[in-house]
ZAKOL-347500 format. One record per residue (C-alpha): residue in one letter; x, z, y. Coordinates in steps of 0.25 Angstrom, whole numbers, plus 5000, padded with zeros to 4 digits. Example, Ala and Ser with C-alpha at 12.3 -4.5 7.8 and 13.67 -1.06 7.14 Angstrom:
2
("A",(5049,5031,4982));
("S",(5055,5029,4996));
//
This chain:
437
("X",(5371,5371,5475));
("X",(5359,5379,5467));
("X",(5352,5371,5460));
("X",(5338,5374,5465));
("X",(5341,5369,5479));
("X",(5347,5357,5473));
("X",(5335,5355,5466));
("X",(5325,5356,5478));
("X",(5336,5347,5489));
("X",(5333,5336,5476));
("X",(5319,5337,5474));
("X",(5317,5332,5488));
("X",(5310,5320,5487));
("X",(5320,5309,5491));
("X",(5313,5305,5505));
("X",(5313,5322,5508));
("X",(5298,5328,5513));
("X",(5301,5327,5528));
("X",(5308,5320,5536));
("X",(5319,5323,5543));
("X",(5316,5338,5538));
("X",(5325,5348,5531));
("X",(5322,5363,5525));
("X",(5329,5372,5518));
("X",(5326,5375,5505));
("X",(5324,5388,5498));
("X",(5327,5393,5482));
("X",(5313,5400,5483));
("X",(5299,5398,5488));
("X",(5293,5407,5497));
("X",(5286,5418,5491));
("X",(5272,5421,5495));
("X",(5266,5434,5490));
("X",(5254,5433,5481));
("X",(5246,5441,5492));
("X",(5251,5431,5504));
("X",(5249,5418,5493));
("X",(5234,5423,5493));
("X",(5232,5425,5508));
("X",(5236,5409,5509));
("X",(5226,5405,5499));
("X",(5215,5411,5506));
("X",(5220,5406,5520));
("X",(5218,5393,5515));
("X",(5204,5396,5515));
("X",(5202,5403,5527));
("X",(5209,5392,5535));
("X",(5201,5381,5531));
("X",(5189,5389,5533));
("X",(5195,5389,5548));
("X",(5199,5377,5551));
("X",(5184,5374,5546));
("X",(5180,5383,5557));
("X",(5189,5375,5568));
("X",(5182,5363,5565));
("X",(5171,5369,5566));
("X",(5172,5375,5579));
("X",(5178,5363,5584));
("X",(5164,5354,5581));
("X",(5157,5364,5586));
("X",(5162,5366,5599));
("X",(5160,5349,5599));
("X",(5145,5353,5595));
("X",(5145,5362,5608));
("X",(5141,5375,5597));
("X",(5153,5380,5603));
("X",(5161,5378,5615));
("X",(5168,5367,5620));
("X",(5180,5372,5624));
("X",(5184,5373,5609));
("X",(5181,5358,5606));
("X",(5190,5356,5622));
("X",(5202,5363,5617));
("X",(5203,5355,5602));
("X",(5198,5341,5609));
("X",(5208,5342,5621));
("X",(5220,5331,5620));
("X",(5215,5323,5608));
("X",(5209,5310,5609));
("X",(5195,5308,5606));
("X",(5195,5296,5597));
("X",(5202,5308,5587));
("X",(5191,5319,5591));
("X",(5178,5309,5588));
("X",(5184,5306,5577));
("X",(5186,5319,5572));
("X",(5174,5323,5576));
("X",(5165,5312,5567));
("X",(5156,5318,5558));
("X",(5163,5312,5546));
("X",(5173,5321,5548));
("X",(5166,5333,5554));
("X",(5168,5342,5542));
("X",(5184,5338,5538));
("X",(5195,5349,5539));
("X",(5209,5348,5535));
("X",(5211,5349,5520));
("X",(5225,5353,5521));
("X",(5228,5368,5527));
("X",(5240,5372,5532));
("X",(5241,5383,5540));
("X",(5257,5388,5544));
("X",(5259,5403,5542));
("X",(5268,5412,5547));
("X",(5274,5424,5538));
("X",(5273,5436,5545));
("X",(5277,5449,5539));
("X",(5270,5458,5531));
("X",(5263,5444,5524));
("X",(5255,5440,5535));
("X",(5254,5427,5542));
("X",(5254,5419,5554));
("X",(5244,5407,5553));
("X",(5250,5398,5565));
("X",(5245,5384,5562));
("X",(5235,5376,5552));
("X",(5240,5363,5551));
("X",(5231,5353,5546));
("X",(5239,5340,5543));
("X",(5251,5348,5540));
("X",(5266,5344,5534));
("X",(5272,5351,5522));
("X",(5263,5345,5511));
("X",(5272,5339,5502));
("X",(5283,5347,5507));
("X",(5276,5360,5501));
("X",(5271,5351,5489));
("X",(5286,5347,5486));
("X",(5291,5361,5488));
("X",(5281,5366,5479));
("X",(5284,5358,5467));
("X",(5299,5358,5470));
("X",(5300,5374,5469));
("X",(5288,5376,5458));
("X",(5299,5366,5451));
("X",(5310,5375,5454));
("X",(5305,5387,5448));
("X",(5291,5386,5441));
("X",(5289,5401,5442));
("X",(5287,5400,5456));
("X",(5274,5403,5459));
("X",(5273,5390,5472));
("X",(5260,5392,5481));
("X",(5251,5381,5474));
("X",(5262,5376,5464));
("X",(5270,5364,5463));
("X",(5258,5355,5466));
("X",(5250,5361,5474));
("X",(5252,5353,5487));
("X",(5251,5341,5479));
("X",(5237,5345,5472));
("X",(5233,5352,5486));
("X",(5235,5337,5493));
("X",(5228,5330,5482));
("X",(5215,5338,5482));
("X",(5212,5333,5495));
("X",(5213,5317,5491));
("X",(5208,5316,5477));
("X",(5208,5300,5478));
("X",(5222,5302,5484));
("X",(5224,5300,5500));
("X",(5233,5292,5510));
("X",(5242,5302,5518));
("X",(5244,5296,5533));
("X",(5255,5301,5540));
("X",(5258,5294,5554));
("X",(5273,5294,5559));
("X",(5270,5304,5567));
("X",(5269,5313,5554));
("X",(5281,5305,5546));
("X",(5290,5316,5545));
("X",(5280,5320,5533));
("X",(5281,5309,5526));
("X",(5290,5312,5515));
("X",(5283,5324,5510));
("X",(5269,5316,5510));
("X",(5274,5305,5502));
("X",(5281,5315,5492));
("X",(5267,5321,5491));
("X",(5259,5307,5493));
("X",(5270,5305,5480));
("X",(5267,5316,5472));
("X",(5252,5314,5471));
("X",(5253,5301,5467));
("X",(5264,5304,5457));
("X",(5252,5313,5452));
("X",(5240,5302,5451));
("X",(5243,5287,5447));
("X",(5235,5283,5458));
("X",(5244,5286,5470));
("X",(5233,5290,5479));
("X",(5241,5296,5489));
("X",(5249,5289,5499));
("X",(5256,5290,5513));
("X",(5252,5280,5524));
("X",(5256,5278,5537));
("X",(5245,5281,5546));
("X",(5248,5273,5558));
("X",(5245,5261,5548));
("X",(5235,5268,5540));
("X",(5219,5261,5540));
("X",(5210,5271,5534));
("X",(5203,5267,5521));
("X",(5195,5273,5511));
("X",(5207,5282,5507));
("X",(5207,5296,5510));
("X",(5218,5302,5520));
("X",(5227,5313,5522));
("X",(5231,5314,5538));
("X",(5245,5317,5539));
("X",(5246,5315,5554));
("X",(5243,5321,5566));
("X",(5231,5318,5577));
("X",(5239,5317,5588));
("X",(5247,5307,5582));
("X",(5233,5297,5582));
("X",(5238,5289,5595));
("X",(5251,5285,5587));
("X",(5243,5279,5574));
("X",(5237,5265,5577));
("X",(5226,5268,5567));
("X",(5222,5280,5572));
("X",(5207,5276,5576));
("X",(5205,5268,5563));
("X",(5208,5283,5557));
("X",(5199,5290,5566));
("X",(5188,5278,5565));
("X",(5190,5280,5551));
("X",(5187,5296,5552));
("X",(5177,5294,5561));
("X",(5169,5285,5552));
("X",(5171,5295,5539));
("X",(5178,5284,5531));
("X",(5191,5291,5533));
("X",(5195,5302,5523));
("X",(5209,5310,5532));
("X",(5211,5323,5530));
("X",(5217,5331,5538));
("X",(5204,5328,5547));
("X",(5207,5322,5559));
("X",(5201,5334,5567));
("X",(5211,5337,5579));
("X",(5205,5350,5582));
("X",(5208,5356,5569));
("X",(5224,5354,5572));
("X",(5224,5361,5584));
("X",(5233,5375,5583));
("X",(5223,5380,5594));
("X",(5212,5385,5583));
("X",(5221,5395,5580));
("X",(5218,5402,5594));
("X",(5202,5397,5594));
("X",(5203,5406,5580));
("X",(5204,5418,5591));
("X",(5197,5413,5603));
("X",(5186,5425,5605));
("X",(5176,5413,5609));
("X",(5176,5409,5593));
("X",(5176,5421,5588));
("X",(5162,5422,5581));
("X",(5164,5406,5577));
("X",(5177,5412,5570));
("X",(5169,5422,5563));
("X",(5159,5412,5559));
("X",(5168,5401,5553));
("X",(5176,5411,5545));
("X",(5173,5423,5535));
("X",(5178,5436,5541));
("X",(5189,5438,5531));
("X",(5196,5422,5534));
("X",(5195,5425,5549));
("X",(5200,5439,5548));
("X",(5212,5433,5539));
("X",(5214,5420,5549));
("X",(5214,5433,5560));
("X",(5226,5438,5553));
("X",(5234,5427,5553));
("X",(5231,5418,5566));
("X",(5240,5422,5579));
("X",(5231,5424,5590));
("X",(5230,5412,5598));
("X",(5228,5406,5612));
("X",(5225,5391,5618));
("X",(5233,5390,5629));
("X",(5221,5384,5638));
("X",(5226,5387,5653));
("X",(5212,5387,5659));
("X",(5209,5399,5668));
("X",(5202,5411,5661));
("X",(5195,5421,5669));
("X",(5201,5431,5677));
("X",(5198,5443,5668));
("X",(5202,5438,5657));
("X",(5215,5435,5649));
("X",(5220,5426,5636));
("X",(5216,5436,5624));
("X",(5227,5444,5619));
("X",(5236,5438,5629));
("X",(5232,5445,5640));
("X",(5236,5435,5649));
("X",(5227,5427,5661));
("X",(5233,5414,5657));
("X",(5244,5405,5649));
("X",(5252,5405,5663));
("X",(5253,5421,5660));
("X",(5258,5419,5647));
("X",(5267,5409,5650));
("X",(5274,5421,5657));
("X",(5272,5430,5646));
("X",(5284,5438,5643));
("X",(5293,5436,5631));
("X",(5285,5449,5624));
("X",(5272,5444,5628));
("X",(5274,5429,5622));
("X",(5274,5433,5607));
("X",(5266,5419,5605));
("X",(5267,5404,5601));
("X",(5265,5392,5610));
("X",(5260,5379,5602));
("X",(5253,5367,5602));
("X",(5237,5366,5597));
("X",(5238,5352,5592));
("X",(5237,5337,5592));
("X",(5252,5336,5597));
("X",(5265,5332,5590));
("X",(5270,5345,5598));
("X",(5258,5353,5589));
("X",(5265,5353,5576));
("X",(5278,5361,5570));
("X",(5283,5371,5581));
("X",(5284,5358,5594));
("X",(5276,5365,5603));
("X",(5278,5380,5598));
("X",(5283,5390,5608));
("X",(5285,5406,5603));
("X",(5284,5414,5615));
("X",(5293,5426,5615));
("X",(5304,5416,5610));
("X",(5304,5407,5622));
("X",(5311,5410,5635));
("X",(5299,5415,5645));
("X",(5299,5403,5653));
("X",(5299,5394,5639));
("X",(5287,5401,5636));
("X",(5282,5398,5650));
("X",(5284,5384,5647));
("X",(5276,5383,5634));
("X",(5266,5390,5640));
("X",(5263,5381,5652));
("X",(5266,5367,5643));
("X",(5253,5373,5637));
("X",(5246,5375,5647));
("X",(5248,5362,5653));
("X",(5244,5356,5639));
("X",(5232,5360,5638));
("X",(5220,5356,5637));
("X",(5226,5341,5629));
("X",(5237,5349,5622));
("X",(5234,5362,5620));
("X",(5242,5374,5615));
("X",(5241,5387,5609));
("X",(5249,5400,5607));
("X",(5248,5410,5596));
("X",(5253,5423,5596));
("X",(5267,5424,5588));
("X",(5269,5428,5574));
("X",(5282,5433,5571));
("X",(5284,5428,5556));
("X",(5290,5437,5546));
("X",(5306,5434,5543));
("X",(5309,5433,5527));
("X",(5320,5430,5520));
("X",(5321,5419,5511));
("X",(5331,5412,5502));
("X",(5336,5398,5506));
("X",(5346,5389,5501));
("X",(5358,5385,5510));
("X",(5357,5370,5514));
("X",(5371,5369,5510));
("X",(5379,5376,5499));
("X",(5362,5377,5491));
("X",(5365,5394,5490));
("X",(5353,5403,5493));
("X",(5353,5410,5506));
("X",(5342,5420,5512));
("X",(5336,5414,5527));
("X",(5327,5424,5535));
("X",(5316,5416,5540));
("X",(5300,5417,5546));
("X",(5292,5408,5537));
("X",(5280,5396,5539));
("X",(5270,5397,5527));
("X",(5261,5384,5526));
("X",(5250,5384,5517));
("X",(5244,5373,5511));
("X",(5229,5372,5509));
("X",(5221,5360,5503));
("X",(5208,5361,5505));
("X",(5200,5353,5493));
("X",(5189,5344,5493));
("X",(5177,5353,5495));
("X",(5182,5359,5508));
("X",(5181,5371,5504));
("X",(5193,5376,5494));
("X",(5207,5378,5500));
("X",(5221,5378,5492));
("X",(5232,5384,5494));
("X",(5243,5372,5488));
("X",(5255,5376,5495));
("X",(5263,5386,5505));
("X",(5276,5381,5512));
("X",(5284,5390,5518));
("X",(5294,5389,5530));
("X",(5304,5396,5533));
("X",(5313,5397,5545));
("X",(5324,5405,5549));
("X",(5320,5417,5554));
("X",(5325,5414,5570));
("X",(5315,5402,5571));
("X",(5303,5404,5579));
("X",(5295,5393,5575));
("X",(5292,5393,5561));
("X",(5294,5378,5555));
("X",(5301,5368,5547));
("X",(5313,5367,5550));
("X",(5327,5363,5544));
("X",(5332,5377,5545));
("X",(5320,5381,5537));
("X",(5316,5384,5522));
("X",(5304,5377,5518));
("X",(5298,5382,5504));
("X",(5285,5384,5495));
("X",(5279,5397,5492));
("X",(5277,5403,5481));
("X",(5269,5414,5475));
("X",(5276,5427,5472));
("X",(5273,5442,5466));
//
């Protein structure tokens, strides 16, 4: 077998990154134009400045300074033991400070902004892949360099941090743990360190969240945490902030009723360049709307009308908004025009009768670009060519004075091109970018 793929099968560290996960690996990084690498630096910016807005809107709406239907849709289905807690002035100001929005390449190097994931996977999987390619091949150019994810997770816990992952999440184990083991391989302190959250008792150590809301009624400690955040002597970050998790903002981003709030959070030029790259989006809220008028864009009376939309007409993606195991990956994804109409019907009315605790949302589809990229075969290790769509993941790290985002890492998914849903999976490449010419 080539030595190159011999060398990144035995650089695995010895326990792998995920469990039970497999990829396909790749003699190349993928290559990001220098144009396309500087429209993800600035995204990283313009998405925090967004998310700032979220929140925003969110307390405000609480404050009654705008309506309460906004606050109704975020609040629905989530226990309010969480909500008061996230609500507490010591807290009132967190935002995530790890970005990581999933991208679709569309051609003509645009994209597809489809998620923003705040407690996202992929950290130490991007930094190992990082420092195994810029290994490799030092001339390659690797979007933050071979340290990058390591120096991006270390800015946010100077004094080092506990990662708490709850079984839930224990998948991602490995991969924390290999990052938990580089940093401290880099300090003689070891000040990082992975703990089980279902036994965790909050100290005067800071703490990076690496589970989900929803999974709070499985964690015996969850109201020490949330006594903890309540009182301010709790540092956890991703903030534990439901509302700002919820897939659903991307659809308030086009709601006509926000409008003017949209244009006062965010500069004309980020909201024109969110504009660009956000589907259009709907809530599916099932509540009668007046007679004369119709869902914008869809020109429909009601979701039971969409739900009879012809195969031509249901060129959009049916999803989760949040706070459920069905939320993440693609569980709860239906794309339209690939189902069977009365599929389609189906997810539609699962929807409708989700709402209000559940909610869901659709999105209009984005049809990825197909590119062709080299792979090696799993068996003999020679180089083959796969056509495939591609999932780029950009990670931002948002330092200490809340203001200054970097771009530490981008990993790119690759799926053979017949797949409708874009994610890991063991048929996929899974790779770093790098910077080219």
């Amino acid at each position: 077998m080539p030595a190159q793929f011999e060398t990144l099968r035995k650089a695995l560290p010895e326990n792998g990154l995920f469990a039970g996960m497999n990829w396909r690996f790749s003699p190349d990084p993928f290559p990001l134009s220098r144009k396309f690498h500087k429209k993800l630096e600035a995204l990283g910016q313009r998405l925090l400045l967004f998310q700032r807005g979220c929140d925003e809107i969110y307390r405000r709406s609480h404050k009654g300074t705008l309506p309460a239907w906004i606050k109704d849709y975020l609040d629905a289905g989530k226990p309010e033991t969480l909500l008061a807690a996230a609500r507490s002035r010591p807290v009132q100001n967190d935002l995530p400070r790890i970005i990581r929005p999933d991208l679709l390449l569309l051609p003509d190097g645009k994209m597809a902004l489809t998620e923003i994931d705040s407690v996202p996977g992929g950290i130490g999987l991007t930094g190992w892949l990082a420092q195994t390619y810029q290994a490799v091949d030092p001339a390659w150019n690797i979007v933050g360099g071979a340290d990058g994810m390591l120096d991006g997770f270390a800015s946010l816990f100077p004094e080092g941090a506990d990662i708490l992952m709850s079984r839930e999440s224990a998948d991602y184990r490995p991969e924390m743990e290999w990052l938990s083991g580089q940093l401290n391989a880099r300090s003689a302190s070891g000040a990082f360190r992975v703990a089980e959250v279902e036994s965790y008792a909050p100290g005067g150590r800071a703490a990076y969240r690496f589970f989900e809301l929803f999974d709070l009624p499985n964690i015996p400690t969850a109201q020490k945490l949330l006594d903890a955040v309540a009182k301010g002597s709790f540092n956890i970050n991703a903030p534990m902030k439901p509302w700002l998790e919820e897939k659903m903002w991307l659809a308030l981003f086009w709601s006509a009723p926000l409008r003017d709030v949209w244009e006062r959070s965010l500069r004309a030029s980020h909201r024109a360049a969110l504009e660009g790259i956000i589907p259009y989006g709907w809530i599916v809220d099932p509540s009668p709307i007046p007679h004369y008028a119709v869902l914008p864009r869809l020109n429909a009376h009601s979701w039971d009308e969409v739900a009879g939309y012809s195969q031509a007409e249901r060129q959009l993606v049916l999803k989760r908004s949040g706070f459920s195991e069905d939320a993440w990956g693609s569980r709860s994804v239906s794309v339209g025009h690939d189902l069977p109409q009365q599929e389609w019907a189906a997810a539609i009315q699962s929807a409708i009768r989700a709402f209000p605790e559940h909610p869901y949302v659709v999105q209009e589809f984005r049809n990825a670009e197909v590119i062709k990229h080299p792979v090696f075969n799993d068996d003999t290790g020679a180089i083959e060519s796969m056509e495939g769509k591609v999932r780029l993941c950009p990670y931002y790290f948002v330092e200490v004075d809340g203001r200054t985002v970097k771009l530490a890492g981008v990993l790119a998914t690759i799926t053979p091109a017949d797949k409708k849903v874009i994610h890991g999976m063991r048929d996929a490449i899974i790779a770093p970018c790098h910077v080219i010419d």
